[in-house]
N, C-alpha and C positions, 0 to 999 in steps of 0.2 A: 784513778780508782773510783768507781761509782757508788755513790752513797746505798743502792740499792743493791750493792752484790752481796745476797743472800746465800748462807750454805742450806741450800734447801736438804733436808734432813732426810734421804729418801731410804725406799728398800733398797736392802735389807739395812740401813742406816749406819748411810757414809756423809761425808761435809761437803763430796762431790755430786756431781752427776756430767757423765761421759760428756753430752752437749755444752757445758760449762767453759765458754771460748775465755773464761780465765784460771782454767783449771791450771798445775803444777804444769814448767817446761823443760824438760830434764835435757841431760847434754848428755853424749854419746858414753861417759862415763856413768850415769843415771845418776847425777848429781843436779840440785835443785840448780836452774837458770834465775838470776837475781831481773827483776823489773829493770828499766830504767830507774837509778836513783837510791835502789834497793841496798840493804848493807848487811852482808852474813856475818852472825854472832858467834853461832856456834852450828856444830854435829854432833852428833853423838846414835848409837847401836841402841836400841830398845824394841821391844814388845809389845805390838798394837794390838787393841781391840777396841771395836763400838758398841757403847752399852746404853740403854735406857735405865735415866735413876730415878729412883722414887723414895719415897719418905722410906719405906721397907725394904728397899735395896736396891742392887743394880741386877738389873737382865742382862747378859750381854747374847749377844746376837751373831757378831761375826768378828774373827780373829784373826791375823797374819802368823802362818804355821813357820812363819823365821823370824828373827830379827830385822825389823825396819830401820835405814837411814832416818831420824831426823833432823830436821834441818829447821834450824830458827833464824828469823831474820827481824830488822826493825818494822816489817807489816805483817805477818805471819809464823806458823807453826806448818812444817809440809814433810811428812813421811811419803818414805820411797822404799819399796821392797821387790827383789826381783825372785822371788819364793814362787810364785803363779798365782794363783786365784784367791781371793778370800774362801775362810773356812768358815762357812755358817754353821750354828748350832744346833743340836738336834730339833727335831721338834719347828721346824721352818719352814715352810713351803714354798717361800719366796729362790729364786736362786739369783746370782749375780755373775757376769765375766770382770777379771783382772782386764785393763784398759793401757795399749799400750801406742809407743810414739808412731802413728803411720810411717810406712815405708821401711821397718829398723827390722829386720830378721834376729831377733835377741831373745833372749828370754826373756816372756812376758812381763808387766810389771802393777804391781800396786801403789795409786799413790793419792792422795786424799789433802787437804790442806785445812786450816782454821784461821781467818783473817781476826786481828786483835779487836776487832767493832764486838767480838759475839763472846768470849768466852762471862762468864755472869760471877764464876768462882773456881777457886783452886783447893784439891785436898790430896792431901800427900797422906798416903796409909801406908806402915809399916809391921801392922802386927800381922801374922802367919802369908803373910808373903813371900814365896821361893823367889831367889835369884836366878834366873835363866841360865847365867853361867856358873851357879852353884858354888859358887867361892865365897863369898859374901853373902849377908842378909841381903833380902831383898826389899821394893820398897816398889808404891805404883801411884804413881800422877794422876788425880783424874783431873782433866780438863769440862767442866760441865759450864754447857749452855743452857739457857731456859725458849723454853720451845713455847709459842703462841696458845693460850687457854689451855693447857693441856699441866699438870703437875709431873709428865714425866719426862724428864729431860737429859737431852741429846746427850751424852760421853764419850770423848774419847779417854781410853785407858794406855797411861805407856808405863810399861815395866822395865824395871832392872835393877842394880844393887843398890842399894842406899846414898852411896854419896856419889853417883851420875845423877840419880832421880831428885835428890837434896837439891844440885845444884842447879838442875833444868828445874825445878819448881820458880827457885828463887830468879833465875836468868825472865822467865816465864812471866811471873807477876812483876816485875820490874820493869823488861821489855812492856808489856799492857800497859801498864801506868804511864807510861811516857808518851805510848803512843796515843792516846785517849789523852792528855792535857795538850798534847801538840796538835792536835787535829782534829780542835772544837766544831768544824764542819761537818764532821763525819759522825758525832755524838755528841747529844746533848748533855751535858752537865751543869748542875747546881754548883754555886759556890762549896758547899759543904760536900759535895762529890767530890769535887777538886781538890779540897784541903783532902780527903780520903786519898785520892790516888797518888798526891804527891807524896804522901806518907809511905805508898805502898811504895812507891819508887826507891826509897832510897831506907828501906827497913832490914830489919838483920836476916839473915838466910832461913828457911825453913828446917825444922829440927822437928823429927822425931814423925808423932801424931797430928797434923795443922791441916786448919782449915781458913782461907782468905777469902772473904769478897769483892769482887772489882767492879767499881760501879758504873754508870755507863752505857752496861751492857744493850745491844738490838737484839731483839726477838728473833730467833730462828723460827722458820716456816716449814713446817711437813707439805713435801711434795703433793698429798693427796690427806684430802679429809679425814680418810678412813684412819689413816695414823694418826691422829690426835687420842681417841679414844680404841686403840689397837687393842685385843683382851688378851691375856697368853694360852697361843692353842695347845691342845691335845700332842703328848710325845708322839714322835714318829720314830719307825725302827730305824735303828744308823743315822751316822752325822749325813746332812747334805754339802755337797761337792759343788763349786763354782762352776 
């Protein structure tokens, strides 16, 4: 695992980019392939999107029009969806293609990952939240990194009813904390981070309204300059298509 493997933050803002020779390796089932060494925690059916957050909200930008696989393990967070293309949001110029396994005549797939070096914090919001599958409240994860000189930072957003989302938060900050005290290599920590994270390890589940920080955290890098200080452009007619 290279101390420098960066989720470079790119358009339209995913954690991947196609050339990424450590991007997700899926099995003919389009389930996540574990590393050498690697150890699956959990799966779980959720609702992806990438958002930019800021002190005044979140932008999102591009969404998975199905429910995504994902898949948490003791080095990452890695969604897989075989829906086709990301949906960017209106108002976007940029477009992107769904990235799939050479050689596989299948349907396309989307699939993006977050190594435990970058996440900065965890907020679980539950107020006017639809549940996807509309049986229960719903509830949405965001995952946020902090992005280099820039205040608006990277997200991803996973949705679904309250007590999956509950429990991938707490799975989430728990898994981070472990990984980030076991693998003082990869992240620098101060003793007083450390007392923080072992805390976070082994703390009560998230409930309700919460917000976590995990200390630690590397810097995510925008692919290109121009993202660091992005403005929000002018609506365009209709959503843009992958």
């Amino acid at each position: 695992m290279r101390e420098d493997m960066s989720p470079f933050f790119i358009a339209p803002h995913r954690f991947d980019a196609p050339e990424d020779e450590f991007r997700p390796v899926l099995d003919r089932r389009y389930e996540l392939v574990p590393e050498p060494g690697e150890r699956l925690l959990d799966r779980v059916p959720a609702s992806v999107a990438g958002c930019l957050l800021s002190p005044t909200g979140a932008r999102q930008h591009w969404v998975l029009p199905a429910p995504a696989t994902v898949t948490v393990t003791d080095r990452r967070l890695a969604y897989v969806s075989v829906a086709g293309e990301l949906s960017l949001v209106a108002g976007r110029g940029d477009r992107t293609h769904a990235r799939h396994r050479p050689g596989v005549r299948l349907p396309r797939l989307v699939s993006g990952q977050i190594r435990w070096q970058w996440p900065s914090r965890l907020e679980l919001r539950t107020a006017d939240v639809a549940s996807p599958q509309g049986v229960e409240p719903g509830a949405e994860l965001l995952v946020v990194c902090d992005a280099l000189r820039t205040i608006q930072q990277p997200t991803l957003a996973l949705g679904g009813p309250v007590g999956p989302m509950s429990e991938l938060a707490r799975l989430v900050r728990q898994t981070v904390a472990s990984f980030r005290v076991i693998h003082p290599e990869l992240v620098e920590l101060a003793p007083p981070e450390r007392d923080v994270l072992i805390r976070r390890a082994t703390a009560a589940p998230l409930t309700g309204e919460a917000r976590v920080t995990l200390p630690g955290s590397l810097p995510v890098e925008f692919l290109s300059r121009d993202d660091y200080y992005r403005t929000t452009e002018p609506p365009t007619r209709g959503a843009v298509g992958g």
